[in-house]
C-alpha positions as CSV (number, residue, x, y, z in Angstrom):
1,X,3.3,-29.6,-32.2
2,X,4.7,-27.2,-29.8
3,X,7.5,-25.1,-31.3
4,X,10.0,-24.5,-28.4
5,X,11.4,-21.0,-28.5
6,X,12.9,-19.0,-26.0
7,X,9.5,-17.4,-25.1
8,X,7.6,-21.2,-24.8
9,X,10.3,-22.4,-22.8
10,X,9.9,-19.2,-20.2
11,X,6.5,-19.9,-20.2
12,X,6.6,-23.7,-19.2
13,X,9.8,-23.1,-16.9
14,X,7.4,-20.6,-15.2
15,X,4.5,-22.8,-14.9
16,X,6.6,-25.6,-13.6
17,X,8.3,-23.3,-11.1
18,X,4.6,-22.3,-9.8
19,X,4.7,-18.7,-11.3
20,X,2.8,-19.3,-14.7
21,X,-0.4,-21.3,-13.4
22,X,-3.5,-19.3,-12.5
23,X,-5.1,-20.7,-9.1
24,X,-9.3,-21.0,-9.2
25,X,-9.3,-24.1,-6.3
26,X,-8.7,-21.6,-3.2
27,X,-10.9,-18.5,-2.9
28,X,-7.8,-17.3,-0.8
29,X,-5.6,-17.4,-3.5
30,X,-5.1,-14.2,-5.2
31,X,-3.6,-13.8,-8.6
32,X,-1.0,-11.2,-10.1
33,X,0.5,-11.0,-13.5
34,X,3.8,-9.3,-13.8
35,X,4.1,-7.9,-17.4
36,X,7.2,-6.9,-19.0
37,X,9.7,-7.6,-21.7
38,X,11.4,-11.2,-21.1
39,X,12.5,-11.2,-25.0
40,X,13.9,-8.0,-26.9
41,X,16.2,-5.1,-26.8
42,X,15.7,-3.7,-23.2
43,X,15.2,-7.4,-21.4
44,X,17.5,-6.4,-19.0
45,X,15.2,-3.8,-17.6
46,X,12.6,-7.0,-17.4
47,X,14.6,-9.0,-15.3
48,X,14.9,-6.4,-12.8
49,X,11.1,-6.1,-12.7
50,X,10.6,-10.0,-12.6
51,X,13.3,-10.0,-10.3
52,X,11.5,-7.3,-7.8
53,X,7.9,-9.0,-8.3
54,X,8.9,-12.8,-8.0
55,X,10.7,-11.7,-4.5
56,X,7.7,-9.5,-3.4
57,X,5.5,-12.5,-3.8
58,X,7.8,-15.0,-1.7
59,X,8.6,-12.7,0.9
60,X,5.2,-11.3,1.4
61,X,3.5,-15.0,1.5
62,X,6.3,-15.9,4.2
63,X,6.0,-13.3,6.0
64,X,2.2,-14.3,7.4
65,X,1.0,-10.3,7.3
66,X,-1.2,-11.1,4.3
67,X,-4.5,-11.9,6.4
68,X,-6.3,-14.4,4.7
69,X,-4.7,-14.4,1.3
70,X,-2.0,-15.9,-0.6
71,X,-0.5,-14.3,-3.8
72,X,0.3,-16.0,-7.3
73,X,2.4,-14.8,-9.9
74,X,1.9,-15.6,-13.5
75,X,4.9,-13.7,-16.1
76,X,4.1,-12.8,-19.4
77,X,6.3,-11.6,-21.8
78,X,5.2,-8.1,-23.9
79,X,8.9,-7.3,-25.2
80,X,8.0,-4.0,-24.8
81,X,6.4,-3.9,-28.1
82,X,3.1,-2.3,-28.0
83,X,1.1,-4.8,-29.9
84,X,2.7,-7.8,-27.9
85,X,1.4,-6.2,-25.0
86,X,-2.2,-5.5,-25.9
87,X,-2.2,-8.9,-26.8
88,X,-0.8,-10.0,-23.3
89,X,-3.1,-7.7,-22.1
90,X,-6.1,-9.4,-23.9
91,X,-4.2,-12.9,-22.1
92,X,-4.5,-11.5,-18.8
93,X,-8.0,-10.3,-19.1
94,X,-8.8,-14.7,-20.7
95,X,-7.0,-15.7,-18.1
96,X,-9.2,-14.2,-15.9
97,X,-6.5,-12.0,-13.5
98,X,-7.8,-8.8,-11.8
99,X,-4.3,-7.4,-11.0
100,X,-1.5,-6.6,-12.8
101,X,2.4,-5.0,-12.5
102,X,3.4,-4.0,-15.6
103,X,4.0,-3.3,-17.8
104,X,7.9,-1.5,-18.3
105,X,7.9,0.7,-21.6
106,X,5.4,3.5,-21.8
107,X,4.8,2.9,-25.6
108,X,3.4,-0.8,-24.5
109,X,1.7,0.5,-21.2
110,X,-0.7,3.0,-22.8
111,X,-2.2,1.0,-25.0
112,X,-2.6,-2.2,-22.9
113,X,-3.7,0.1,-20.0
114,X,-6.8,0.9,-22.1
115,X,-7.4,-2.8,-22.1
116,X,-7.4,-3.0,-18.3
117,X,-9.6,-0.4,-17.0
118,X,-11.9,-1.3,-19.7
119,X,-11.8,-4.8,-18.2
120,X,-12.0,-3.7,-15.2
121,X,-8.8,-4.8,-13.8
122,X,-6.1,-2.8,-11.8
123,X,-2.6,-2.3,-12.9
124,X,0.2,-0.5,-11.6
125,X,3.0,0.5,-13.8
126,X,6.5,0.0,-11.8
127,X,8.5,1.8,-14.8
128,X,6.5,3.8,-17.8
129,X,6.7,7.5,-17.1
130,X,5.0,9.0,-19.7
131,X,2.4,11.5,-18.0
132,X,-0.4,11.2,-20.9
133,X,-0.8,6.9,-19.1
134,X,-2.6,8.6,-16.3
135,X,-3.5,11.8,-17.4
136,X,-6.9,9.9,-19.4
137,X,-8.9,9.9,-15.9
138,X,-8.5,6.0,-15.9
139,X,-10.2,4.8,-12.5
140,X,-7.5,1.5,-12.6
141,X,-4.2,2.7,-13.8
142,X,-1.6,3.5,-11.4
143,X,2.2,3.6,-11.1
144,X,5.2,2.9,-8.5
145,X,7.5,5.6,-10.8
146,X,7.8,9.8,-11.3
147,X,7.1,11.3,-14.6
148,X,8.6,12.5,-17.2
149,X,7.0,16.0,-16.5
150,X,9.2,15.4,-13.6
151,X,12.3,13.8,-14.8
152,X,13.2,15.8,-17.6
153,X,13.2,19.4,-15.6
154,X,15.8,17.2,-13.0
155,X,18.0,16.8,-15.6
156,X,17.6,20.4,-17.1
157,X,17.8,21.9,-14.0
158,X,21.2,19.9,-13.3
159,X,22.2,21.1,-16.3
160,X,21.6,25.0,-16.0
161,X,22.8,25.0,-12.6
162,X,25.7,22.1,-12.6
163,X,27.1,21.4,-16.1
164,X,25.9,24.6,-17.7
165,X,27.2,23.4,-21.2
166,X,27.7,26.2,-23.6
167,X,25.7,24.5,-27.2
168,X,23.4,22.0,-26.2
169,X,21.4,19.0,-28.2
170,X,18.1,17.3,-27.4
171,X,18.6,13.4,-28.8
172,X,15.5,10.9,-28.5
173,X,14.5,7.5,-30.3
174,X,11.3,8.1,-31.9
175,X,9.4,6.5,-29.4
176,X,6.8,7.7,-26.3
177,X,9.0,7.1,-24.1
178,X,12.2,8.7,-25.1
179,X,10.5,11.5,-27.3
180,X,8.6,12.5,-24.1
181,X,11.4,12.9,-22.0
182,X,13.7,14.5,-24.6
183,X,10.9,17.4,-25.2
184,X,10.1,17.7,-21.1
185,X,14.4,18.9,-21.1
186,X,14.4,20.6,-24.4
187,X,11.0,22.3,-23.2
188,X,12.5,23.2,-19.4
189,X,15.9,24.5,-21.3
190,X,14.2,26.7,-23.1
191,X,12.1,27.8,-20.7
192,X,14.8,29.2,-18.8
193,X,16.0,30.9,-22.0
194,X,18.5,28.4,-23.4
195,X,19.3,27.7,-27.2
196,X,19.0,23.9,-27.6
197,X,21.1,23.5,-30.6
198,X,19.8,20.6,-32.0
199,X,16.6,18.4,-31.8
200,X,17.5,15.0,-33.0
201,X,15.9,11.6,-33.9
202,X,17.1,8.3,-34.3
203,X,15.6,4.8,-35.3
204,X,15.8,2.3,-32.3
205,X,17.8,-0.5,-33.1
206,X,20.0,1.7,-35.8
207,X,23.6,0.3,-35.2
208,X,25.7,3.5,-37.1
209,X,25.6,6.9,-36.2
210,X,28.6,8.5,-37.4
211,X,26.3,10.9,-39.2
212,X,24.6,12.1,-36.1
213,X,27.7,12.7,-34.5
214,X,29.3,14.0,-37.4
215,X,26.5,16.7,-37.1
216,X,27.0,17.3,-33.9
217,X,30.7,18.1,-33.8
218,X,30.0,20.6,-37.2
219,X,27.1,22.3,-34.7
220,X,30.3,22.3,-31.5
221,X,27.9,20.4,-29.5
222,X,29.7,20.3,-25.8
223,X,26.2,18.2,-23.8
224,X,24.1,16.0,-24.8
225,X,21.1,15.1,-23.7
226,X,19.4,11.4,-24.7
227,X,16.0,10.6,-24.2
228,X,16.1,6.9,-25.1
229,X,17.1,3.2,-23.6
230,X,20.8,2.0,-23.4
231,X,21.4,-0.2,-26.2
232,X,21.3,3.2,-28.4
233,X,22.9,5.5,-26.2
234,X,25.7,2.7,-25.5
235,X,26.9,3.0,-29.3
236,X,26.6,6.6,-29.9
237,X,29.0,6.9,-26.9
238,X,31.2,4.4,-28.0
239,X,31.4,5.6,-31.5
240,X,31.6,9.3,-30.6
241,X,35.0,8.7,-28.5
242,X,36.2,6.7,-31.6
243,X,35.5,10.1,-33.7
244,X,36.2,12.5,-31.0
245,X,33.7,13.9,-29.8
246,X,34.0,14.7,-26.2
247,X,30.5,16.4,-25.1
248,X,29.3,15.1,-21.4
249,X,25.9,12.8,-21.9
250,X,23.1,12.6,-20.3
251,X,20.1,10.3,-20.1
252,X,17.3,9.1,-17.9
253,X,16.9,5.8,-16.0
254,X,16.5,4.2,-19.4
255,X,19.8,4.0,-19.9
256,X,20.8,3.6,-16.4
257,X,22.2,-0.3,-16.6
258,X,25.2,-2.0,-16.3
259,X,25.0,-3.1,-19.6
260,X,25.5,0.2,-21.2
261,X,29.5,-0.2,-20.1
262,X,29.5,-3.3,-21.8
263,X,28.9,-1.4,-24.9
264,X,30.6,1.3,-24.3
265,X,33.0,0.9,-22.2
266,X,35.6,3.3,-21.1
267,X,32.8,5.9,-23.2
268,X,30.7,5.5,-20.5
269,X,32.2,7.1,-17.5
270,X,31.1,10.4,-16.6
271,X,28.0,9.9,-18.1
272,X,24.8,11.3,-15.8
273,X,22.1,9.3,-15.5
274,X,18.5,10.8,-13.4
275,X,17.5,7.5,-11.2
276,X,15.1,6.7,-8.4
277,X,16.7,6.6,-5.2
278,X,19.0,3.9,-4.3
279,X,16.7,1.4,-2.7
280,X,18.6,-1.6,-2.3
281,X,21.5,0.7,0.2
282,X,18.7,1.9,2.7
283,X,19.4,-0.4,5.7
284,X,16.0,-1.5,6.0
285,X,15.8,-3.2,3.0
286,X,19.0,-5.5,3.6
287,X,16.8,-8.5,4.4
288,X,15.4,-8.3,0.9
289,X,18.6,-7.3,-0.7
290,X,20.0,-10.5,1.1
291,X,17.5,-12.7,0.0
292,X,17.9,-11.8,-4.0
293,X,22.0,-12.1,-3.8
294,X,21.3,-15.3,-2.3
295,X,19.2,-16.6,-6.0
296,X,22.3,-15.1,-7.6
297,X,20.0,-12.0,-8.7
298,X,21.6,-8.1,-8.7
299,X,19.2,-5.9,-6.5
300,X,20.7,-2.9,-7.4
301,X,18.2,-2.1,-10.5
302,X,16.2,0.6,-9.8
303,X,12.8,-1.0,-11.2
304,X,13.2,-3.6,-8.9
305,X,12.6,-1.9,-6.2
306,X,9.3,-0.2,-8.1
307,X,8.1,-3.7,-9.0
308,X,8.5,-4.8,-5.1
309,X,6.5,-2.0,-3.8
310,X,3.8,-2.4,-6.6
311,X,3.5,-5.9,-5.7
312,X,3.2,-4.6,-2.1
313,X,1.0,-2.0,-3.0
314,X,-1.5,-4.5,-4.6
315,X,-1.2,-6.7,-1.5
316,X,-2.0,-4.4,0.5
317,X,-4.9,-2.8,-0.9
318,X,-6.4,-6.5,-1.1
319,X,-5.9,-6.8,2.6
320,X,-7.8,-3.1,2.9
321,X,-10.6,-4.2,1.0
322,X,-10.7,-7.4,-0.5
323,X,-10.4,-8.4,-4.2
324,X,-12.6,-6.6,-6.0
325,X,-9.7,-4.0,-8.0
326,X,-12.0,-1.2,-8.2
327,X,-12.3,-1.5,-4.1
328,X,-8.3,-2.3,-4.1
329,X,-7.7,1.2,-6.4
330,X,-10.0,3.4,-4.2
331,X,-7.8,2.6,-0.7
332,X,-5.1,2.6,-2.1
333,X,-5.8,6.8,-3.2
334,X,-7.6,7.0,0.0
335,X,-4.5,6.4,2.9
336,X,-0.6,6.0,2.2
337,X,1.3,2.5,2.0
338,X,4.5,1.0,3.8
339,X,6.8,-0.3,1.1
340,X,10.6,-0.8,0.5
341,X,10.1,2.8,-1.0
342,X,9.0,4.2,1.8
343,X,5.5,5.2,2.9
344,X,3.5,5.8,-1.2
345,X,0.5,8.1,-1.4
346,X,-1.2,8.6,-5.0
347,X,-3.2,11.4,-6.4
348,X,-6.8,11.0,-7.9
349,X,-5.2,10.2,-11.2
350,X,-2.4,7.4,-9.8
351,X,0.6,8.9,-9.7
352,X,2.6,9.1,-6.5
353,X,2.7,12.0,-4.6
354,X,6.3,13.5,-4.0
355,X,8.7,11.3,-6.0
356,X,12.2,12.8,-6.9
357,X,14.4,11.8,-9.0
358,X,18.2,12.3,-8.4
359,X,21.3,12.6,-11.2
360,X,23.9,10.0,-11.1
361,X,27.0,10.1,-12.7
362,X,27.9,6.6,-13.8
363,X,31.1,4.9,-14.0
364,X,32.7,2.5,-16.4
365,X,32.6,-0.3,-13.9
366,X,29.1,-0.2,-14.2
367,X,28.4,1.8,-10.8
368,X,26.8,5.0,-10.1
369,X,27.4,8.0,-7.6
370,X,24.7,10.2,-6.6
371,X,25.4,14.4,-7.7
């Protein structure tokens, strides 16, 4: 008996829609999995990666510039839980595909990344920015994103220079991610010879923080920084205006979705955000901005845009050099790639070569202006 829950139904609504099946009849066909949470607390940030890999996939087939190949894309859900995804991992490897996007969170990409170059298989992370993914000298792990070694001393250097807050606190969640970013600022503040205040932890998925805040207003806590994902961040803000507590936030693309003003509402304006660059308003990416408004889809997510270029990334490395991944991952370090991001380069280890970040300060509507 198949038990029908949200996941199963994905799965087989995938499958139907020509996404889920694996293709073995045409030696043309090539076959991608895009990995990232579908259930859980950050699916939001999923949908913008499935959103920016399905259209990759259409667009690219249509547009005839593929050569002799045809890509396939196959979804599978990790929730961004690390043990989901080494089991998706494991799936992938079964299932017998040699290229994966994915997967979002860096607590789930580490260890399923481990899975894939073992396996032989070559992945390209469109959203973990944890630097220790690609710092392990793995020959088939690669990403479309900055790092954190990058990200947090954007927003500390915004900070010194821009806000230049008088008491300062260092929030994070407790998890690779979030912990990793909230060190690279605390790190990069004091660095430059700044008191952080307070270095904080919370549980993800914690619903009260009244006694975090209540900390932070007997320390006179005037910034915040949060390394973290929105859900969290959305109710400290909307519980610290209920108590008070007036201190600017900040927090990295994370906690950079529309969502987050559904939680906290009016809380959320003025809070500043560190985002990749604003893809979907560069005029040459209208025709693809035109053709995801017209599914009903938002293009506006930043990991969109990463997931599209990974996709294209992958596409073209097979057109390089056929579809053998370890081929794929050695032109793709060896010459620069057109994408909606612009022309990519990567380093020996896989990480791009010149990304910036840029602070945002977000707005209660839900949009964002560039600092």
């Amino acid at each position: 008996m198949i038990t029908w829950n949200k996941q199963t139904v994905a799965a087989a609504v995938s499958v139907a829609l020509g996404y889920g099946a694996v293709f073995t009849a045409s030696a043309e066909t090539v076959t991608l999995a895009i990995a990232g949470p579908v259930t859980g607390a950050v699916a939001q940030y999923g949908d913008m990666q499935f959103t920016g890999g399905r259209m990759a996939v259409e667009m690219l087939n249509k547009s005839g510039n593929l050569g002799d190949y045809t890509l396939e894309a196959v979804e599978y859900d990790d929730a961004c839980d690390p043990k989901q995804a080494v089991a998706v991992a494991n799936r992938v490897v079964n299932d017998g595909v040699q290229f994966v996007v994915g997967h979002l969170c860096s607590d789930s990409t580490l260890p399923a990344s481990d899975v894939y170059d073992d396996e032989g298989i070559l992945m390209i992370t469109p959203a973990s920015t944890n630097p220790v993914i690609t710092e392990r000298d793995l020959e088939f792990v690669m990403r479309t994103i900055g790092l954190d070694s990058d990200q947090g001393p954007t927003a500390a250097r915004y900070i010194l220079d821009q806000v230049k807050p008088e008491r300062i606190a260092v929030i994070h969640d407790k998890k690779q991610y979030g912990e990793g970013l909230a060190s690279s600022v605390r790190n990069a503040l004091q660095a430059a010879g700044v008191e952080v205040v307070a270095y904080e932890g919370v549980t993800s998925g914690d619903k009260d923080f009244s006694t975090l805040i209540a900390k932070l207003q007997r320390d006179k806590v005037d910034f915040v920084y949060y390394g973290g994902y929105h859900p969290e961040l959305g109710l400290i803000l909307r519980q610290s205006a209920e108590k008070g507590f007036d201190a600017r936030f900040m927090g990295p693309e994370g906690v950079g979705h529309k969502d987050i003003t559904s939680i906290a509402g009016d809380a959320s304006e003025g809070l500043l955000v560190t985002l990749p660059k604003k893809y979907d308003l560069d005029p040459a990416n209208a025709p693809v901005v035109q053709a995801i408004q017209a599914k009903g889809e938002d293009p506006s997510g930043p990991f969109v845009w990463t997931t599209y270029a990974a996709v294209e990334a992958i596409a073209e490395g097979i057109k390089r050099a056929g579809t053998d991944p370890e081929a794929v991952a050695k032109a793709l370090r060896a010459e620069p790639v057109n994408t909606v991001m612009g022309p990519l380069s990567w380093d020996e280890k896989g990480d791009l070569l010149g990304f910036e970040f840029g602070v945002f300060e977000w707005h209660k509507d839900g949009s964002s202006t560039q600092m």
